[in-house]
BAZA-410555 format. One record per residue (C-alpha): chain; x, y, z. Coordinates in Angstrom, 3 decimals. Example, Ala and Ser with C-alpha at 12.3 -4.5 7.8 and 13.67 -1.06 7.14 Angstrom:
{A,{12.300,-4.500,7.800}}
{A,{13.670,-1.060,7.140}}
end
This chain:
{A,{-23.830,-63.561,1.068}}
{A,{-27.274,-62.042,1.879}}
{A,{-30.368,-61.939,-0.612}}
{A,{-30.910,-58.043,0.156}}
{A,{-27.104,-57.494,-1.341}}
{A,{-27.788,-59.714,-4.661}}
{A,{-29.699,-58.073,-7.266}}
{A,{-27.756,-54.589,-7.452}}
{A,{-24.461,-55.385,-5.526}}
{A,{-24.989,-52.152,-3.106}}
{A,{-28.045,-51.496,-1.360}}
{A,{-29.582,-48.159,-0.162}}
{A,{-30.730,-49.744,2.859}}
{A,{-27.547,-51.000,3.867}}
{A,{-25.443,-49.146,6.143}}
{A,{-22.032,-49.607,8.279}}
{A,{-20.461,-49.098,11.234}}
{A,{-16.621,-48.965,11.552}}
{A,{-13.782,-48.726,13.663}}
{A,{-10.192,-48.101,12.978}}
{A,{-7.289,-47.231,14.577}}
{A,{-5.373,-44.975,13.479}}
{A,{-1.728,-45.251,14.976}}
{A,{-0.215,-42.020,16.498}}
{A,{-2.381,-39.557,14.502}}
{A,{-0.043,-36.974,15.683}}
{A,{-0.033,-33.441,14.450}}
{A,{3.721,-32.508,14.474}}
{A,{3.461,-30.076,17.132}}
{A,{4.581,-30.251,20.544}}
{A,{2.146,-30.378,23.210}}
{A,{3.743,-29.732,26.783}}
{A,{1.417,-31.314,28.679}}
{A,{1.761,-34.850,27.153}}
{A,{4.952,-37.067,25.934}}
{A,{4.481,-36.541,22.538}}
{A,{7.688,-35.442,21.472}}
{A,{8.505,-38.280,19.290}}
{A,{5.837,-36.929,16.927}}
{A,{7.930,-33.477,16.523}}
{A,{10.319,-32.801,13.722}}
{A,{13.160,-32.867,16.121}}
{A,{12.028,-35.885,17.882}}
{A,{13.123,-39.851,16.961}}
{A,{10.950,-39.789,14.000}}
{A,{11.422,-36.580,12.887}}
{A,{7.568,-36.524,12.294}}
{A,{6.843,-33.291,10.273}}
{A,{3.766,-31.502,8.610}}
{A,{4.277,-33.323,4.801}}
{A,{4.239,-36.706,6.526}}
{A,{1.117,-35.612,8.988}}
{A,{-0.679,-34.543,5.656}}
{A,{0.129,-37.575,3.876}}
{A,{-0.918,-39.518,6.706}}
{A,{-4.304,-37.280,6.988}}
{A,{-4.927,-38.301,3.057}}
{A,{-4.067,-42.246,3.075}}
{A,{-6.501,-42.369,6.014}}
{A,{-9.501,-40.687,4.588}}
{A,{-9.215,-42.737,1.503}}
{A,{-9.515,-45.802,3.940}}
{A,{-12.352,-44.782,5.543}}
{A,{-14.446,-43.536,2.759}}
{A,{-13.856,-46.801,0.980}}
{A,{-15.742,-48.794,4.534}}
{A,{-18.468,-50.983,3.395}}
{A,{-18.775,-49.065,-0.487}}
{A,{-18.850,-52.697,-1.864}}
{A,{-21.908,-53.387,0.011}}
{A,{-23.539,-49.730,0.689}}
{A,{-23.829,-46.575,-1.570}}
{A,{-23.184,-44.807,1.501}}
{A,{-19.849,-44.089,3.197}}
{A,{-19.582,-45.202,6.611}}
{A,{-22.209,-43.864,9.415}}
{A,{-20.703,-44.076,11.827}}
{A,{-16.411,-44.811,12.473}}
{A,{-15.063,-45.388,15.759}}
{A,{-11.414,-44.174,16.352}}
{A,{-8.699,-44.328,18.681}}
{A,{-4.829,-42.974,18.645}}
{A,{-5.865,-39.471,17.941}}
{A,{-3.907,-36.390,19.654}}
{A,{-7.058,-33.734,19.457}}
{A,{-9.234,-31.962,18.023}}
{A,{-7.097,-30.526,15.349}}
{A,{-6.329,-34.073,13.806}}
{A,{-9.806,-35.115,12.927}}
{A,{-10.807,-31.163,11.852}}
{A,{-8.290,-32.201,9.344}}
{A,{-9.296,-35.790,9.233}}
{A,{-13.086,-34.943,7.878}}
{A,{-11.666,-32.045,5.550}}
{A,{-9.138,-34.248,4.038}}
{A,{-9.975,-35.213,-0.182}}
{A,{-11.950,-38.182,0.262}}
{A,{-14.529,-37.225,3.048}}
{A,{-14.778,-33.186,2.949}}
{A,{-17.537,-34.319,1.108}}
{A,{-19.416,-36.974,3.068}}
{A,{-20.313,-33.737,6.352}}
{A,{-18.745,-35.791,8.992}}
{A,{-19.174,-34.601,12.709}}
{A,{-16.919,-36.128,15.213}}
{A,{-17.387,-36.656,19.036}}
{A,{-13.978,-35.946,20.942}}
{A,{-12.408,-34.964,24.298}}
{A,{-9.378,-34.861,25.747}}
{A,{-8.458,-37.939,28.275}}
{A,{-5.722,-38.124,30.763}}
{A,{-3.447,-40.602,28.464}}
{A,{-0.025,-39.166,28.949}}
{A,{0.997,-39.790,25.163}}
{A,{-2.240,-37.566,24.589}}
{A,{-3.860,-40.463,22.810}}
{A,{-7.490,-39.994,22.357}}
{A,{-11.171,-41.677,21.257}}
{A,{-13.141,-40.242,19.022}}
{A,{-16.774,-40.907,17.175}}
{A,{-16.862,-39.727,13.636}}
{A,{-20.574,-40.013,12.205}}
{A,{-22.003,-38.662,8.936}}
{A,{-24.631,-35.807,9.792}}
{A,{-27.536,-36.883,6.928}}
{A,{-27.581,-40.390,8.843}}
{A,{-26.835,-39.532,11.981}}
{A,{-28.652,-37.069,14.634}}
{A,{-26.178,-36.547,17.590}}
{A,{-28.325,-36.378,21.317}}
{A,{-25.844,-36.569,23.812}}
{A,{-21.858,-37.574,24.888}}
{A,{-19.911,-37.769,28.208}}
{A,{-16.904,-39.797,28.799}}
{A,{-15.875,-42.602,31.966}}
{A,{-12.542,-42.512,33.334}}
{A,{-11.258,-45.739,33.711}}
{A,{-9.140,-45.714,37.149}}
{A,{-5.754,-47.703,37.608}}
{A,{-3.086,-47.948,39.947}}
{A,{0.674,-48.720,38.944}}
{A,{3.113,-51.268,41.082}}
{A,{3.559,-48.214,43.476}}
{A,{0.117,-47.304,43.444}}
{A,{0.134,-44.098,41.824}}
{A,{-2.418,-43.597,39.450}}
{A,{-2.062,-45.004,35.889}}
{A,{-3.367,-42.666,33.503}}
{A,{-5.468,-44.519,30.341}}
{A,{-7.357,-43.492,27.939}}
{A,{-11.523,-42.606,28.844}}
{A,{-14.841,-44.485,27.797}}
{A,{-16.446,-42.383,25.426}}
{A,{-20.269,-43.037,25.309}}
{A,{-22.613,-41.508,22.685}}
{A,{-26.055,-41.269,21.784}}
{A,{-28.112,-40.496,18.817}}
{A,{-30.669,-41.639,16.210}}
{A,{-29.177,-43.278,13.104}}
{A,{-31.810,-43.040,10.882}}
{A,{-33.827,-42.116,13.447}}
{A,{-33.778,-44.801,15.556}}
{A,{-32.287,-44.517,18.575}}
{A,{-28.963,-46.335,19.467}}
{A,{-25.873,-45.935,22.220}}
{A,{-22.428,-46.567,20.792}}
{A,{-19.430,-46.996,23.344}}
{A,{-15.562,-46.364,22.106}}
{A,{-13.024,-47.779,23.929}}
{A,{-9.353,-48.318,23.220}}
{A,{-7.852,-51.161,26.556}}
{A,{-4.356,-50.590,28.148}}
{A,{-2.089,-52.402,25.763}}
{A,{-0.247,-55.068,26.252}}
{A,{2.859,-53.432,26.394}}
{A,{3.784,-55.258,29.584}}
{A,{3.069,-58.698,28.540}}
{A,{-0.224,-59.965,28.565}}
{A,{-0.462,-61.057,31.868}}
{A,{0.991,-58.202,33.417}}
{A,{-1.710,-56.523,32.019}}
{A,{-4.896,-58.572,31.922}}
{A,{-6.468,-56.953,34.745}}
{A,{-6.586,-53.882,33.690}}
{A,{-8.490,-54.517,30.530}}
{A,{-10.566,-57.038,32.855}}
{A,{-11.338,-53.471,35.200}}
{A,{-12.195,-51.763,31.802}}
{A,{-14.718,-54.409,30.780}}
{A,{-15.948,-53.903,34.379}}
{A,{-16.309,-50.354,33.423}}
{A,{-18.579,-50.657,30.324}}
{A,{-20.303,-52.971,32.062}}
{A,{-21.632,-50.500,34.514}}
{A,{-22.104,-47.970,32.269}}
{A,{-24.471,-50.678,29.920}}
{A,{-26.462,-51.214,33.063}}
{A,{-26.927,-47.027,33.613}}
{A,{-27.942,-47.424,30.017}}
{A,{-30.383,-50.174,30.488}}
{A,{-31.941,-48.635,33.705}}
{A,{-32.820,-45.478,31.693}}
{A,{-34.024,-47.378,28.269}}
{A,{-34.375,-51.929,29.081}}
{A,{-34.284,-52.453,25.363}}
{A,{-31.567,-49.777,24.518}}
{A,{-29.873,-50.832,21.668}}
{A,{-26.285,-50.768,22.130}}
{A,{-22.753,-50.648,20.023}}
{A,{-19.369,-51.409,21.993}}
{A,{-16.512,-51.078,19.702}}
{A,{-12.932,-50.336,19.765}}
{A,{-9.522,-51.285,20.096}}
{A,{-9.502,-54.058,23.569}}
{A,{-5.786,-55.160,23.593}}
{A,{-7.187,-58.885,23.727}}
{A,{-8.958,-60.969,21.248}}
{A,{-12.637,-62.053,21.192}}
{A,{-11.624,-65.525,23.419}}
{A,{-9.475,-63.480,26.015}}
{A,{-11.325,-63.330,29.646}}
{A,{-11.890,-59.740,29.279}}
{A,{-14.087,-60.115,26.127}}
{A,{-15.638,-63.169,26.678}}
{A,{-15.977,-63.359,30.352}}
{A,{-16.451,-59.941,31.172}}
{A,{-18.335,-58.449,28.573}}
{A,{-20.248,-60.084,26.135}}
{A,{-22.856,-61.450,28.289}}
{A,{-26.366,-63.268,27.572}}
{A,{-27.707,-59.575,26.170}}
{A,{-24.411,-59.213,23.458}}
{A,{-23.285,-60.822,20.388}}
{A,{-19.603,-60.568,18.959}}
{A,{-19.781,-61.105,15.388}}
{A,{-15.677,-60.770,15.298}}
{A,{-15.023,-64.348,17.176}}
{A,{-16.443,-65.806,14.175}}
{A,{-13.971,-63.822,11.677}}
{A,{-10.650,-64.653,13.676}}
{A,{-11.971,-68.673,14.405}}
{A,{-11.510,-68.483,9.894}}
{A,{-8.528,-66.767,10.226}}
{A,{-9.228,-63.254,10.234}}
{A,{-7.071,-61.219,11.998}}
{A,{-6.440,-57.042,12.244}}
{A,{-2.878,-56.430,13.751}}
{A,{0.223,-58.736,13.588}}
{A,{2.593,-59.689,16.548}}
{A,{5.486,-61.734,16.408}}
{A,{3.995,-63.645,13.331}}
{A,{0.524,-64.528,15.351}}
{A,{-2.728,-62.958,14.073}}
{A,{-4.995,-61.111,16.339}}
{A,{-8.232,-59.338,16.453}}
{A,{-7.913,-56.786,18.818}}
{A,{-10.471,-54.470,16.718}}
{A,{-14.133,-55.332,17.491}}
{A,{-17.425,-54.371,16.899}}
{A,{-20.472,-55.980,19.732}}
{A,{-23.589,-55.378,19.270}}
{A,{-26.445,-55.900,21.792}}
{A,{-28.801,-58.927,20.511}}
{A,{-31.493,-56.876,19.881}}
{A,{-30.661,-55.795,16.497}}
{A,{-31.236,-59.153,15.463}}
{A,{-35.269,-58.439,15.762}}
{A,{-35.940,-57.206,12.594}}
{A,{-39.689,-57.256,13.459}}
{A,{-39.880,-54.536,16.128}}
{A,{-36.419,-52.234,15.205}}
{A,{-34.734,-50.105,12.886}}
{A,{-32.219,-52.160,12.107}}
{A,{-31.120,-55.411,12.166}}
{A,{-27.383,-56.742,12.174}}
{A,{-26.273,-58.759,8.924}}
{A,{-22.587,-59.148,9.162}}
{A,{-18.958,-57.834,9.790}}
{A,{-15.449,-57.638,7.839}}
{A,{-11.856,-57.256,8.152}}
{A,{-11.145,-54.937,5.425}}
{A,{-7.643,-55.693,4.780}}
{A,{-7.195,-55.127,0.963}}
{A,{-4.424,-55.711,-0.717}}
{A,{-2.984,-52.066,-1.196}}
{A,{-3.137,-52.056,3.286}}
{A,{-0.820,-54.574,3.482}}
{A,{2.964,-54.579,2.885}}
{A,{4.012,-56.097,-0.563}}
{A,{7.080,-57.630,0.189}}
{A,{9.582,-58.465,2.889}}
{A,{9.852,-59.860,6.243}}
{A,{6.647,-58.077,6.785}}
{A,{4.828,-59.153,3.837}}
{A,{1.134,-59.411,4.449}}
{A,{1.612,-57.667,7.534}}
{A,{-0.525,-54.155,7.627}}
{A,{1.049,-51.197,6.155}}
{A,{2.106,-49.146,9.170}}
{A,{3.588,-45.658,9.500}}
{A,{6.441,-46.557,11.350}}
{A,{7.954,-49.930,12.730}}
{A,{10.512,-48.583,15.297}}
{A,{11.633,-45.110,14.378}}
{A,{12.091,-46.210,10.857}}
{A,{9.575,-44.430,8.125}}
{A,{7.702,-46.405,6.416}}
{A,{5.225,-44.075,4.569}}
{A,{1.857,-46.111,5.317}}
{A,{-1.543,-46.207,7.358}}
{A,{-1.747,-47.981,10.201}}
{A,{-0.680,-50.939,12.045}}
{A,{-4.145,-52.159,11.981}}
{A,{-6.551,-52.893,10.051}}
{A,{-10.392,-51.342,10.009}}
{A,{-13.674,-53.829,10.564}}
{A,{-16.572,-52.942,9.936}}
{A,{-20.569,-54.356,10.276}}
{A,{-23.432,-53.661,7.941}}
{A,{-26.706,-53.248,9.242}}
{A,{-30.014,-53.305,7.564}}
{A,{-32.397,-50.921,7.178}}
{A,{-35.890,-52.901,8.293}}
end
């Protein structure tokens, strides 16, 4: 697809950024202070510690495989949402297929009252972690009380020592309808918004990553209206104006999962590195084989029924060059 990829098939100066969510990473304890008690062995799923460790493995094969076709390097940096704590990515990083890649993460608790969390994993030889501080995102319910969501988690650091801000954000879903809950997404694009411009009054050509999971595809008001503006590109309304999609709902295809980048790593003159493309990684073994599902991704649960698999999305992912 691009010359630099050609002669070898992976490229030392190719390197990606990811984001995945992981669906109820649960530990199978039960936390009192949030409404996790599905994830318990005595709750609807019966969740328990050999299906938490089998989830634990099936993910870190997924992300260690991010970009490999392209890169000789496992992903630098993976944006996550769905995760209960701390505990869940210690065990994350640790698991078989990335105790060896030294991954870091970036996590704190949010007021979510499942306990659902974002979280910045990023590999420590790439990666040089400055600073991190979340945004609470403030909404009201029909009675006004407050509607607890999940934060804005904001990082900084050098990859490669260059110098970048990466925003993870996971949208209230869509549980309502889509309607019902478009302006709440539209307050959290509001929110990132504001925190872009604290970024840009600090550093005018910061460069900038906004990824996660936004409840609405790349044409939905909240996306396009509200936050990629004349300073962002979104390579992920290309992929789903093809075809590409990362969740399934009702038999409609959508790309909640996205990756925007701020235009400037397109100047491959005066930066680090420059932006080349992004991917839906949905291989074949992340997808059910067979059934009224088939094709679908291959989820943990649907309902309280085990399934045994990863996620109910799919990971993207973006390679960047190394100028």
């Amino acid at each position: 697809m691009f010359s630099f990829f050609k002669s070898t098939g992976k490229n030392v100066s190719a390197f990606t950024i990811a984001f995945y969510n992981l669906e109820n990473l649960f530990d199978s304890k039960d936390d009192p202070n949030t409404l996790d008690d599905d994830f318990t062995p005595k709750g609807i799923k019966h969740w328990n510690d050999k299906r938490y460790k089998q989830k634990i493995k099936k993910l870190g094969n997924v992300i260690s495989q991010l970009g490999t076709e392209k890169s000789y390097f496992s992903p630098a940096l993976i944006g996550v949402v769905e995760v209960e704590n701390d505990s869940v990515l210690t065990d994350l990083v640790n698991s078989k297929d990335l105790k060896n890649e030294h991954y870091g993460f970036v996590h704190y608790d949010s007021p979510d009252e499942r306990g659902i969390d974002v979280a910045l994993l990023y590999k420590k030889e790439l990666f040089e972690l400055i600073n991190s501080e979340t945004f609470p995102l403030y909404l009201q319910d029909e009675e006004g009380n407050r509607d607890y969501t999940r934060d804005i988690l904001l990082v900084t650091g050098k990859l490669n020592g260059e110098l970048i801000y990466v925003l993870i954000n996971h949208w209230p879903s869509r549980r309502s309808g889509e309607d019902k809950g478009e302006g709440k997404r539209i307050k959290a694009a509001v929110l990132v918004g504001n925190i872009v411009d604290e970024i840009h009054l600090k550093n005018e050509d910061a460069k900038i990553i906004i990824m996660g999971d936004f409840n609405d595809n790349p044409s939905n008001k909240s996306v396009k209206k509200h936050l990629v503006n004349n300073t962002f590109y979104n390579p992920m309304e290309r992929l789903i104006n093809i075809g590409n999609g990362t969740l399934n709902h009702k038999k409609t295809w959508h790309l909640f999962d996205q990756i925007i980048f701020s235009k400037n790593f397109f100047n491959i003159e005066t930066k680090k590195h420059s932006f080349k493309y992004a991917e839906v990684f949905d291989n074949y073994f992340l997808k059910k084989w067979s059934g009224k599902y088939k094709g679908n991704p291959f989820r943990t649960y649907i309902g309280k029924w085990y399934q045994g698999g990863f996620s109910d999305h799919f990971p993207v992912y973006v390679y960047l060059k190394k100028n």
